[in-house]
N, C-alpha and C positions, 0 to 999 in steps of 0.2 A: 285834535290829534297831532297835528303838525308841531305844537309846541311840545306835548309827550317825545314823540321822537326825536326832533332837536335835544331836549334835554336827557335821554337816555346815549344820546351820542356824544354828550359831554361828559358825562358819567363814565363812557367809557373808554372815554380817551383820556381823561384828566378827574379825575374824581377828588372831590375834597366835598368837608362839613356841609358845607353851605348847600349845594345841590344834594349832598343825601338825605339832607332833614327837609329840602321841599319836595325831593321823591317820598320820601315816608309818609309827609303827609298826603299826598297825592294817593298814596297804597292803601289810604286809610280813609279813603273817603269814598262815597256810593257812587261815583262818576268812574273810578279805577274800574268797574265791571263792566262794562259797553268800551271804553276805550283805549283798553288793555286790548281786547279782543278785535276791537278796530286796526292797532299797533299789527298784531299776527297777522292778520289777513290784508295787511298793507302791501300792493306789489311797489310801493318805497321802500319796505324794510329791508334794511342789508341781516342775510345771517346774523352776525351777534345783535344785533338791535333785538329780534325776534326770540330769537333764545331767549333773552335778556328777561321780555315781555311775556314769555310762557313762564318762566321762572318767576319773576312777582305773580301773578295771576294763580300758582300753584299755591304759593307760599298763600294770599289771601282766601286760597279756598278752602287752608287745611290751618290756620288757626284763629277761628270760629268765626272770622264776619258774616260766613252762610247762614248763621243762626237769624240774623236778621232781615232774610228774605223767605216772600212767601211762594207760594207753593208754585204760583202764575210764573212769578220771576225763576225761581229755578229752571221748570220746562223751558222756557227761554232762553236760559243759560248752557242748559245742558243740550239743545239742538244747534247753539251759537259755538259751543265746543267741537259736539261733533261735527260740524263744517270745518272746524281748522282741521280739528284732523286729519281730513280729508284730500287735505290740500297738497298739490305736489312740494310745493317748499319746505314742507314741515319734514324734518329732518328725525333722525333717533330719540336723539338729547331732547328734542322741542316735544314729540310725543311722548317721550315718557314722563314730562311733565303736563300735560296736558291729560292724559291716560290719570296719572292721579288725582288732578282737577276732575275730574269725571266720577271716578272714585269716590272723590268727598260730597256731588253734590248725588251719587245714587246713595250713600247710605244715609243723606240728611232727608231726600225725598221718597216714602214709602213706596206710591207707584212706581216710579222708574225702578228703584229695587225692586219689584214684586216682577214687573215686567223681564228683567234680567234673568230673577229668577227662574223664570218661563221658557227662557231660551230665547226670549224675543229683545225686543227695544234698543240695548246697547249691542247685542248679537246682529240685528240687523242693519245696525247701522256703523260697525265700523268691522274691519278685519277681524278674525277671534283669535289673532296673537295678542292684537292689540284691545279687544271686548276682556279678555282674562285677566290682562294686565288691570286696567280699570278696577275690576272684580278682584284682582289681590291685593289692592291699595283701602279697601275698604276697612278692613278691620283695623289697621292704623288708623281709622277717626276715632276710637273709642279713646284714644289715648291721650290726647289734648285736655287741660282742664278743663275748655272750654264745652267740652263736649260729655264728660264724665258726670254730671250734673244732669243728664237728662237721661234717667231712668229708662224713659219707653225706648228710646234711641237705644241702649243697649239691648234692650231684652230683646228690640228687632233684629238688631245683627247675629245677636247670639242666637237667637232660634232660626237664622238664616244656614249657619254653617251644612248643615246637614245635604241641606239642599245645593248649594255652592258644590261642594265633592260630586253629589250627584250629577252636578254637570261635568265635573273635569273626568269623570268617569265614565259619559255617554263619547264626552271629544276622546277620550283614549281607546275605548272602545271601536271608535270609528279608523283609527290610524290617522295619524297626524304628520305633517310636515314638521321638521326639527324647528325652528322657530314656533309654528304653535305650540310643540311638544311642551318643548322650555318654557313656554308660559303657561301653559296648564300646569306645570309643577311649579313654580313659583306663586300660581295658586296656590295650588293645596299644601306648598306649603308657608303659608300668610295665615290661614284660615286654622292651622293644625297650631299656630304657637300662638305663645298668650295664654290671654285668661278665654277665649271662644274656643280653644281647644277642647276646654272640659264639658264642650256640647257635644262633642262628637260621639256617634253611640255605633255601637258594635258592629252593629248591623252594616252603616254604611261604611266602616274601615274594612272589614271582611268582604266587600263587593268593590272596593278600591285598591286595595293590596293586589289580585289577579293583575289589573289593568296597568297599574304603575309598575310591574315587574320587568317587560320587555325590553322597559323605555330605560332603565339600568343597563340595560346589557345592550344598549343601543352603541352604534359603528361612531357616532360623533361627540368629539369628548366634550362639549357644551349640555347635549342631552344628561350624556350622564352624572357630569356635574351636578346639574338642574333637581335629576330623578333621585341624587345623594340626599341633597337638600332637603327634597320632599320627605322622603324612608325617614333621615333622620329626624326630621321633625313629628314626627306618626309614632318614632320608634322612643324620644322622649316626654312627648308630650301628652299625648292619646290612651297612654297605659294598656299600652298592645297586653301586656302579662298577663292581664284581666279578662281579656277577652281570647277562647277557649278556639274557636273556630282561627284564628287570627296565629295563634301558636300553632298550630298542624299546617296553616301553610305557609308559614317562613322554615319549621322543621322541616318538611317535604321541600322545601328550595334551597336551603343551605346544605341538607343533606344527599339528598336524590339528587339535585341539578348539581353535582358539583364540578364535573365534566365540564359541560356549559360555561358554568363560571371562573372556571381555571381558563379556558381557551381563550374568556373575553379577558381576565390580565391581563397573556400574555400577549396579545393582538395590544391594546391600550402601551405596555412596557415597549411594544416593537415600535408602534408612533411616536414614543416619548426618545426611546432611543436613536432614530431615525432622523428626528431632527433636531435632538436634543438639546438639552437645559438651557433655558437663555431666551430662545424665540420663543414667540409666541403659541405659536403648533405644538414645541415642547414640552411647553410650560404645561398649555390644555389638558395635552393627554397627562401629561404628572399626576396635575391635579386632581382628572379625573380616576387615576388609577385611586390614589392615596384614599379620595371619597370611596370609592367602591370596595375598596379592600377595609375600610371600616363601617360602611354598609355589615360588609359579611361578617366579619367580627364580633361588632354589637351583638347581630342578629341569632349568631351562633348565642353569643351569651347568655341571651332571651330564653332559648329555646330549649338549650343543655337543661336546666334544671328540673322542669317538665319530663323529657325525657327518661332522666332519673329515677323521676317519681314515678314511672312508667314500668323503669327494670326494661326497657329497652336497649340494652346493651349494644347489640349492632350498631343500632344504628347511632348512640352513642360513640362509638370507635369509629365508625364511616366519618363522625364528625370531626373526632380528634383528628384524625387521619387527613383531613381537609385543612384544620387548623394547624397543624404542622404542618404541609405544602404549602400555605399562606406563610406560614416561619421561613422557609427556607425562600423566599422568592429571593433573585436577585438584588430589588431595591431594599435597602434597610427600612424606611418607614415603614415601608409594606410590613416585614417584619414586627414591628415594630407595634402596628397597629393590631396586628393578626395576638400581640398577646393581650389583649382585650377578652378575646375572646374565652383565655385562659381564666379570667377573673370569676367565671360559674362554676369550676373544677371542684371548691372547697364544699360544696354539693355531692359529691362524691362519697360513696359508703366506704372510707379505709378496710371495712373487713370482709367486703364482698372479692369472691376469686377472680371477679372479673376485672377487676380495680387493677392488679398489681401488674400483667403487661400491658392494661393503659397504661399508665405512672411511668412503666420504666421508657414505654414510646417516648410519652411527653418529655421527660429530661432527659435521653440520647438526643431528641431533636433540640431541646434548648441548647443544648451543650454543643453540640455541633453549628449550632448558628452563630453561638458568641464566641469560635474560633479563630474567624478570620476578617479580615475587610476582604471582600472583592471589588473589583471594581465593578460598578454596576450599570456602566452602558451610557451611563448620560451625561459626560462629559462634564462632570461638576469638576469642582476644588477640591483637591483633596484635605485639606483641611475641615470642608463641610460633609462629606465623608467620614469622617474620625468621628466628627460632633454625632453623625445620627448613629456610628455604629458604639459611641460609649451610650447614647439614652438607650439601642437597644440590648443593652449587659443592663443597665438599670433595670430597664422593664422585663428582664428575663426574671434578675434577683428578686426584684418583689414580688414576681408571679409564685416564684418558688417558695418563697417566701411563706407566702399565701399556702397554698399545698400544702405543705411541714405544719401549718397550725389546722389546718381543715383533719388530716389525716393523720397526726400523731405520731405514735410506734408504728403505724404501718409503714411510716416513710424511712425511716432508719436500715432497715436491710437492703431496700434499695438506693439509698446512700452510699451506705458501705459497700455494696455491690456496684458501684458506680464509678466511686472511688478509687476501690481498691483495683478494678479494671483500668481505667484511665489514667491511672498515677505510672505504672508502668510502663508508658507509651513512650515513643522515642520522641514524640512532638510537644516542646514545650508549651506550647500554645493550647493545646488539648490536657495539659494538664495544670496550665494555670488555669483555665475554665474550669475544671473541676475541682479544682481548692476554692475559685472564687466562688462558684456554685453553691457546694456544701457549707462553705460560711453563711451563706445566706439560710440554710436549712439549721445549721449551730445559733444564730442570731435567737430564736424563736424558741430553746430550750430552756424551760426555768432554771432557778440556780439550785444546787445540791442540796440547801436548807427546806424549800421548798417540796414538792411530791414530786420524784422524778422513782420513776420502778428499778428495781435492782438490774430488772432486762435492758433498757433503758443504759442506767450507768454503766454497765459492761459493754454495750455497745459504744457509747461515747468514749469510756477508756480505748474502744479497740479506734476510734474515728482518731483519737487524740494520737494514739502511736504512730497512725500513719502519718502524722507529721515529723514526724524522726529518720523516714527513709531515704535513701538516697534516692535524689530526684533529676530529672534533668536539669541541666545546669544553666540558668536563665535566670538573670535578674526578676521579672514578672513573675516567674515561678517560685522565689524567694520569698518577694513579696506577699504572693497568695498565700504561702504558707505560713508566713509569721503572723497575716491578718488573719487565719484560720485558728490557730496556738492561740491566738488574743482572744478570741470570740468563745474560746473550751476555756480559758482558765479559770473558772470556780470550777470546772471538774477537773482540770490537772491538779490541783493545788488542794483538792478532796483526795487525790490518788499520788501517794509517799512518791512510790513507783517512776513518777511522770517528772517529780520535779528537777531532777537534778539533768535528765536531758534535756528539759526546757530550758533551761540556763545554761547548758554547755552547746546547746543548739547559738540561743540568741547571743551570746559573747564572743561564737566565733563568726558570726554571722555580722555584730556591730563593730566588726575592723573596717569593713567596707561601706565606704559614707551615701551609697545609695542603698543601703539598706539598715544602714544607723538608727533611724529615727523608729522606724517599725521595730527593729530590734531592742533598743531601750524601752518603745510602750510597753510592750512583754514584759523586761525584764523588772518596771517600775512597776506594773500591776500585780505581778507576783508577790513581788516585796511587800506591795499594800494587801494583798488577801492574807500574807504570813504573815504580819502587824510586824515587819522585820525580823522576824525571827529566822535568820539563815543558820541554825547551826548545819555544822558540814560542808556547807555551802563554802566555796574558794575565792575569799574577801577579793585577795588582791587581783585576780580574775575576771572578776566581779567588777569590781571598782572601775579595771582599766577599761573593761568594756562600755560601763556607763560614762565615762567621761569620754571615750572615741563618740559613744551616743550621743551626747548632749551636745556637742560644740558643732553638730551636723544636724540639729534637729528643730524645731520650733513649738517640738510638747512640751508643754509645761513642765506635765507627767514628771516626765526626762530628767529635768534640770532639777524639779526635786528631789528625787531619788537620789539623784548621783550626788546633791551636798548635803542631804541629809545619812548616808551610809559615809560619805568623808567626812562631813563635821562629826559625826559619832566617832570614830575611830579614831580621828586626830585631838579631839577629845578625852577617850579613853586612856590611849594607849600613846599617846604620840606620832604612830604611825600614819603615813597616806599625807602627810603633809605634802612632800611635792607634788602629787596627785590630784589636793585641791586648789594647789599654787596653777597646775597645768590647767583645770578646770576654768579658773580664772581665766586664765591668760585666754584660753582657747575660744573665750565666750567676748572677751574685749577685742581680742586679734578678728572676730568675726567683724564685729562693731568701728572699726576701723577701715577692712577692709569695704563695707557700706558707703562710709563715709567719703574712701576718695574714688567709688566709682564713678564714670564721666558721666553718667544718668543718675542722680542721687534717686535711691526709690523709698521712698520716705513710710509706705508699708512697713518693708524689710525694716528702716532704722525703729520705728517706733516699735516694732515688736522683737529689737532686737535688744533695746533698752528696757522692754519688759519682761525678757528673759532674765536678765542682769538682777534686776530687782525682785526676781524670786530667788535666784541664788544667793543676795546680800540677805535677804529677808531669812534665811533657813540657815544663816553664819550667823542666828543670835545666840547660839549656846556656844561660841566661843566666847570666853571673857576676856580672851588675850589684847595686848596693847600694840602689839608688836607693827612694826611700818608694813610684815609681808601679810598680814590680818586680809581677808578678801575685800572686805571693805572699805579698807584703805587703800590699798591698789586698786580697785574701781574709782574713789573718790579721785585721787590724785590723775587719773586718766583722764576722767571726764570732764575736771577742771581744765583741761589744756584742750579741750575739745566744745566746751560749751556755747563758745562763741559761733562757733557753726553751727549745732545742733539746733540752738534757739532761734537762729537768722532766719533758717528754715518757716516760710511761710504757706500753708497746703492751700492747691488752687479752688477748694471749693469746702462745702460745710459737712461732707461726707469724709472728709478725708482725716484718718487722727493725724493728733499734731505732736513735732517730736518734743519741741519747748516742755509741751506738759508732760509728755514720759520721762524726762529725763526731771523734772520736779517728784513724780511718783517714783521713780528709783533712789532721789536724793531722802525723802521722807522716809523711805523702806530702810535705808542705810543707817539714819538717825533713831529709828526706832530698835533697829536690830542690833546696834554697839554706841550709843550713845559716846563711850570715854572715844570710842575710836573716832568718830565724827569732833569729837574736841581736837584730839592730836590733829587730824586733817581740817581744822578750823581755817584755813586761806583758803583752800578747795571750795569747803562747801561755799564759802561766802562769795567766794567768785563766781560760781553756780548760779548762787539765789542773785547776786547782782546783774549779771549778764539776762537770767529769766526775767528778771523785773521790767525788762525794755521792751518784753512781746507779751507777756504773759503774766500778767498779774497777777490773778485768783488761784492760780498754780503755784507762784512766786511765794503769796503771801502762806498757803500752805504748810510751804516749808518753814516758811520764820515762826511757825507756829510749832511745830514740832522741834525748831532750835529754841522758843523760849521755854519749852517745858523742860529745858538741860541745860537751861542757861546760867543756874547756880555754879556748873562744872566750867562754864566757860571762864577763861582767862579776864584777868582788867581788860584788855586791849580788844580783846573780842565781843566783849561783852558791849562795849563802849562804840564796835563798831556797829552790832545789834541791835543798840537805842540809837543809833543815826540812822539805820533804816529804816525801822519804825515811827521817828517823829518825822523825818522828809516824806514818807508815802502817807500820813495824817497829813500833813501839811500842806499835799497836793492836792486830795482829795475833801480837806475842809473848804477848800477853794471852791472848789468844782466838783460834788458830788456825784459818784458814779450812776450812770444812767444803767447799769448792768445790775441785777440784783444780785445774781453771783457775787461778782466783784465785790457790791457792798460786803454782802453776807462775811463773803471770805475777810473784809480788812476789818470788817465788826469783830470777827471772831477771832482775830490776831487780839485785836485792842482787849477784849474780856479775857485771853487767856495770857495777856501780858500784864495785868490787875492782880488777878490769882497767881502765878507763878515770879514775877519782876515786877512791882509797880515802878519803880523808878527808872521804867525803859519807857513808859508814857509820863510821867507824873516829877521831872526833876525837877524842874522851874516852873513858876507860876505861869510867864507865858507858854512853856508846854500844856500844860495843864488847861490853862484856858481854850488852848487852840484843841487838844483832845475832846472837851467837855462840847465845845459845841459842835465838834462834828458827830458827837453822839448825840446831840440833842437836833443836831438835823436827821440822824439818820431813825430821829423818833417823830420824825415828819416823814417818811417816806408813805408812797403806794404801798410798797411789796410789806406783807406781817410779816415775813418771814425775818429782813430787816429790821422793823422794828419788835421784834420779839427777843432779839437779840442787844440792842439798845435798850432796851427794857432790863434785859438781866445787868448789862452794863451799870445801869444806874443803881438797881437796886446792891447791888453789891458795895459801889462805893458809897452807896449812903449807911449801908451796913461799918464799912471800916472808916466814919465819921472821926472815930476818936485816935484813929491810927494815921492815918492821913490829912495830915492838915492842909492839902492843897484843896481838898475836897469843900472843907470847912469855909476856906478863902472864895473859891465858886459860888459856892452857894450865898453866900454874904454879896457878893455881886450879881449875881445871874437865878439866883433861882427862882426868881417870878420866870422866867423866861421859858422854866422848867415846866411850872403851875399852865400858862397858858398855853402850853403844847400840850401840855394829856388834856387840859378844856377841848382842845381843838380838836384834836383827836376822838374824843368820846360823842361831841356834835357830829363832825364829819361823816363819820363810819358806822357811829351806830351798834358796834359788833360785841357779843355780851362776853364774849372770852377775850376779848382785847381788852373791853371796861375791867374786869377781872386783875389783869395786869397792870393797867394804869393805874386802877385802883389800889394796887401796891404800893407807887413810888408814891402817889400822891400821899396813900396813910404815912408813911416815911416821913414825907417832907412835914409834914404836919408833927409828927412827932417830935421831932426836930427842931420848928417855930412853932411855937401854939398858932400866932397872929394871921399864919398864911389862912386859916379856915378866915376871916375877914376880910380877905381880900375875893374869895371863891365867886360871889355874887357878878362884882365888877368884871372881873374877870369873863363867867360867863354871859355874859352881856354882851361883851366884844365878840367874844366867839359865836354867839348868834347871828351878831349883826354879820359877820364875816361870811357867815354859810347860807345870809340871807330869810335867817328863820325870828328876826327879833319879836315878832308877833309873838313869841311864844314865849317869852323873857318870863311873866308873871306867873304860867302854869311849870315854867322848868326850874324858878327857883325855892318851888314848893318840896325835893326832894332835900334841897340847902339844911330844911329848916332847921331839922337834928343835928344839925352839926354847929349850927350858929348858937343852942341854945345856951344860955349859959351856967346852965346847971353842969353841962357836960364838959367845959372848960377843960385842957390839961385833960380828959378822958376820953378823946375820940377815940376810938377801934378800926382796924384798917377794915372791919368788914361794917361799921359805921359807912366809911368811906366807899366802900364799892357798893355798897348798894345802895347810896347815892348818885353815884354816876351810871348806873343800871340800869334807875329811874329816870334819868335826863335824859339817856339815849332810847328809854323805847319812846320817851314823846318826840323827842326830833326826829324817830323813825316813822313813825304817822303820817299818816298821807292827807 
């Protein structure tokens, strides 16, 4: 024992490898159980040494070495525990691991559990804080793998549960000390979750529920932490719904006690308050309100439905009535949780008379709660404040939510009745709730195509005007109304009537940049439901308001709208030109301004560079050339900008990066005016050069979209085009990208500079050489996706054999080289759609030489031997044979050819 604790006090002064792998193995051997225990009850052991020693001695008795003692040893074990226990040194921390040692060896051994059972054995021998404890550690032994293998072992615990409650219900029964209390609910609830939960039978949660109620409403916020825990585990686990007795008396205690349980709140709010947020005492009671207020919430939502089905009205309303005085508490969560409770409502008969002064209670109380912050007593942040009073506008909204789809038309007059009430009010704040509200109520109406009743659409018309009234004059209240107008327009835009105030609402509403972006979503949705048909409509109105929108905004929406109504008209007519000249500018002047703030926020730039490139992208039906073209004033900016934008490095793999927006805006540009990207040919190539240094697969992107327009380009440009393209081969033949991206992307430069330019890879023979075989490495690669692309690579040049003589000149040097890369290939991998495609290039090459089928044998031989399979040479050159025959000379078929190599590869796939 003395050297155990020497070595546990070097461990814990200095720990390294060497002394944890000779404790592990000391943990792990049958000497660790007498001398562990030796350790505890050493009066040498210092505090941590002991701790130290209950702590392994846990751990070994909870994953599974107790399986290897017998029944003798165990009662041994288990009366050598309860002595530690017992002992004055043994501190919290050292019983509560000891307490689960105890645990694991009652439910490994029948008697002592049978004995527990009883009320005896471990009840007699230790404390019954600490007896329960023991007793709620048991059902975590099912859960080890070690232990889930032994059948009888479960069915005993599981038919134990019943009887387990049975006792925390005699101890509740009796009245307990708060320390016992707390551990008889952390009983029951250990026993209530899991898979032994679904032992629990009616009978014994209906003679449990009584006893566990008091201990909720108990003076110490540890208890009723404890008694939350318990409820809620009984309330999700146990399928209270089920059982009949079980709902009449949570209804009779949510509803009847509600007295009671309002008083015990605000008793728990007055401690929380008293020594508030922060301390410990504070914290307590918080915590214990927050549990208890969703205790009753839950419980409420159990219970309401039943009720319903009852046509018990009263006391329906007695409930709501409870649940709104839970809405309004002081604390927000509280609040918060209490709309929980709301989630049983859509339960509710819309057409019964009784229904509609509920309804109108419940949203006068929602509405009134999400009016204000209070302060609520507990000395928080007010920042953490904000946060729970926007979750509870959330949970108000989707409760309402809720409601509106439960109850249909019935909710619509009390909408409007709600509405039109509260819009009136001198308190902005009461009437932005009630825009925000009823959007929520608007969200959940189908669209006009769909079945909406004529009662219905005249109501919504009437809900849609009230957004036209004059309102009190508040930002927030702006807002709520233009995100209300957004949520009705497939019925504004069904009603002539509606439209032309929607748009002289939101035009005059997007001069002002805090409420721009709201105001442009309107006015861009509109336009999309009218497929642009504005006649009537006051273009230049129109126009200016979209462009104040967009240059304030980060919808997408937005920025299209507003260049696709300018590109039309400057288009058409001539007209609006400086308009989209302003649009322009006001979208770069943003992008600028990003640029030289003293905190670069690389969000902002990268999505302000993807604004950009939906605006260049919707200027492709200008065909014009001109220098003030939008796309040419973007290019030429961001050329003088690039070099910053790309330097940009994000600190982490979540963050986008601007290098490659600013590649996705240059390709958008390229694609959208091609001639214009020729005139700005220094730009873009300063663009693509500067990306090249951070961002390759972005980089190469772009030069793929300049070789599809690279007939338009200049000698000079052109010329600088194939210098990019043979230096980035030229690097990468070197040193093959280890990035499959990467490859992909400079594979697919290389193919679509074949089809579109070959003499931007193909001018000189060492071009050429040094191209070919980095395509014939990258027909070596892991990744298919690589090589599927190398693949098409080859087959194309072997296709334009007669036009490309550099092609001709390769292959005359290198294409065995070729031959024993698809051998190698079709060995290695095995894969019958890869052999498919190598089986392409190979029939190719063969067409090509007759002779290469002569050389296929040797060939595959080498690549046997290579992958280790030459054993198998005689049976793989059996699929050869047709092809070698020489009747078939000059007449192989590429499907000759693949399904040869088809056959080679399902024998090398063989095991």
């Amino acid at each position: 024992m003395q050297e155990v604790l020497e070595v546990v006090e070097a461990i814990l002064a200095r720990p390294n490898d060497e002394l944890t792998q000779q404790w592990n193995e000391f943990q792990n051997s049958d000497a660790a159980w007498s001398t562990l225990l030796d350790v505890i009850q050493s009066p040498s052991a210092s505090q941590p040494v002991r701790l130290f020693a209950c702590t392994t001695f846990r751990h070994k008795c909870t994953d599974g070495s107790l399986l290897a003692l017998q029944p003798e040893a165990l009662h041994e074990l288990y009366q050598r525990l309860v002595a530690c226990i017992g002992m004055d040194a043994i501190g919290k921390a050292e019983a509560r691991s000891l307490c689960i040692a105890v645990g694991a060896v009652l439910a490994r051994e029948p008697q002592l559990l049978e004995a527990a059972l009883e009320g005896q054995g471990v009840f007699n021998d230790l404390p019954t804080n600490l007896a329960f404890d023991a007793l709620a550690s048991v059902p975590e032994m099912i859960q080890p793998s070690s232990f889930t293998t032994q059948q009888e072992h479960q069915r005993r615990i599981h038919a134990s549960v019943n009887r387990v409650l049975s006792l925390t219900t005699q101890a509740l029964e009796q009245g307990l000390s708060t320390t016992d209390g707390v551990a008889v609910c952390r009983t029951i609830t250990a026993w209530c979750s899991g898979d032994v939960a679904a032992s629990v039978t009616p009978q014994t949660t209906a003679t449990l529920l009584p006893c566990l109620w008091p201990v909720l409403l108990a003076d110490t916020p540890e208890a009723v932490v404890a008694a939350a825990d318990a409820f809620t585990a009984l309330l999700e686990n146990v399928r209270i719904s089920e059982h009949e007795e079980c709902v009449q008396f949570l209804a009779a205690r949510v509803c009847d006690a509600a007295e009671p349980a309002a008083q015990h709140v605000q008793a728990l709010y007055a401690s929380a308050y008293e020594h508030g947020i922060g301390g410990d005492d504070g914290d307590s009671a918080y915590t214990a309100l927050l549990r208890f207020a969703a205790v009753w919430a839950t419980s409420m939502a159990l219970v309401l439905p039943r009720l319903l089905v009852q046509g018990n009205t009263d006391t329906v309303g007695a409930a709501v009535m409870t649940l709104c005085a839970l809405l309004n508490h002081p604390l927000l969560p509280v609040a918060e949780v209490a709309l929980v409770g709301f989630a049983s409502l859509p339960e509710l008969d819309g057409s019964a008379d009784a229904t509609v002064p509920l309804m109108r209670e419940i949203l006068n109380s929602i509405c009134d709660r999400c009016c204000f912050i209070e302060d609520d007593g507990t000395r928080r942040e007010w920042e953490e404040v904000a946060q729970d009073f926007n979750r509870v506008r959330r949970a108000a909204r989707d409760a309402i939510a809720d409601i509106a789809l439960s109850l249909h038309d019935p909710i619509w007059p009390l909408a409007e009745e709600l509405m039109s009430t509260r819009l009136s009010s001198d308190s902005p704040q009461r009437v932005e709730v009630a825009l925000f509200l009823i959007e929520a109520v608007c969200s959940t109406v189908p669209a006009p195509q769909q079945s909406v009743s004529s009662q219905l659409g005249d109501t919504l018309a009437q809900v849609a005007s009230l957004c036209f009234l004059q309102l009190a004059p508040d930002t927030r209240v702006e807002l709520a109304r233009l995100r209300l107008l957004n949520a009705l327009i497939p019925h504004v835009v069904s009603n002539p009537n509606l439209i032309q105030p929607a748009f002289a609402l939101c035009i005059e509403r997007a001069q002002l940049p805090e409420l721009a972006q709201e105001a442009g979503r309107v006015m861009a949705a509109v336009m999309a439901k009218l497929r642009r048909n504005l006649t009537g409509v006051d273009i230049s109105s129109l126009a200016s308001a979209l462009v104040s929108a967009a240059v304030h905004t980060d919808a997408e929406e937005v920025i299209e709208a507003a260049t696709r109504l300018l590109v039309a008209h400057v288009t058409s007519t001539g007209a609006y030109a400086d308009a989209l000249s302003s649009l322009t500018s006001g979208l770069l002047d943003r992008l600028s301004t990003i640029l030289t703030a003293p905190d670069l926020n690389v969000i902002a730039l990268c999505t302000s560079l993807d604004l950009l490139g939906i605006h260049v992208r919707f200027c492709d039906a200008m065909r014009t050339s001109e220098e003030t073209h939008p796309v040419a004033v973007v290019l030429e900016q961001l050329s003088s900008q690039a070099d910053q934008i790309v330097a940009f490095v994000p600190r982490g793999d979540d963050y986008p990066v601007p290098g490659e927006a600013l590649c996705r805006l240059t390709m958008k540009a390229i694609k959208a005016n091609p001639l214009v990207c020729v005139m700005q040919g220094a730009a873009v190539f300063h663009i693509v050069t500067e990306s090249m240094k951070h961002h390759t697969k972005a980089s190469m992107d772009v030069l793929c979209a300049l070789v599809e327009v690279s007939s338009m380009l200049p000698d000079e440009q052109q010329q600088q085009l194939h210098s990019l393209i043979k230096n980035t081969i030229a690097i990468f033949s070197e040193q093959f990208p280890e990035d499959p991206a990467v490859a992909c992307a400079l594979l697919n430069l290389c193919f679509r500079s074949l089809v579109f330019q070959p003499t931007l890879v193909l001018s000189t023979r060492d071009e050429s050489a040094t191209f070919f075989q980095f395509a014939l490495r990258a027909l070596q690669a892991d990744d298919v996706n690589t090589m599927c692309i190398a693949v098409q690579i080859f087959m194309f040049t072997l296709r334009q054999l007669n036009t490309l003589e550099q092609v001709r000149e390769w292959l005359q040097h290198s294409g065995m080289q070729l031959v024993e890369t698809v051998l190698d290939q079709v060995v290695a991998r095995h894969d019958a759609d890869l052999c498919r495609r190598l089986g392409a290039i190979l029939a190719a090459l063969v067409a090509i030489e007759a002779d290469v089928v002569q050389s296929l044998p040797t060939v595959l031989a080498q690549a046997l031997e290579r992958q280790g399979m030459g054993a198998r040479l005689q049976e793989a050159e059996e699929p050869l044979a047709p092809l070698l025959d020489p009747a078939k000379a000059g007449a192989v078929t590429a499907d000759d050819v693949t399904q040869a190599l088809l056959a080679i590869a399902a024998i090398c796939n063989r095991r």
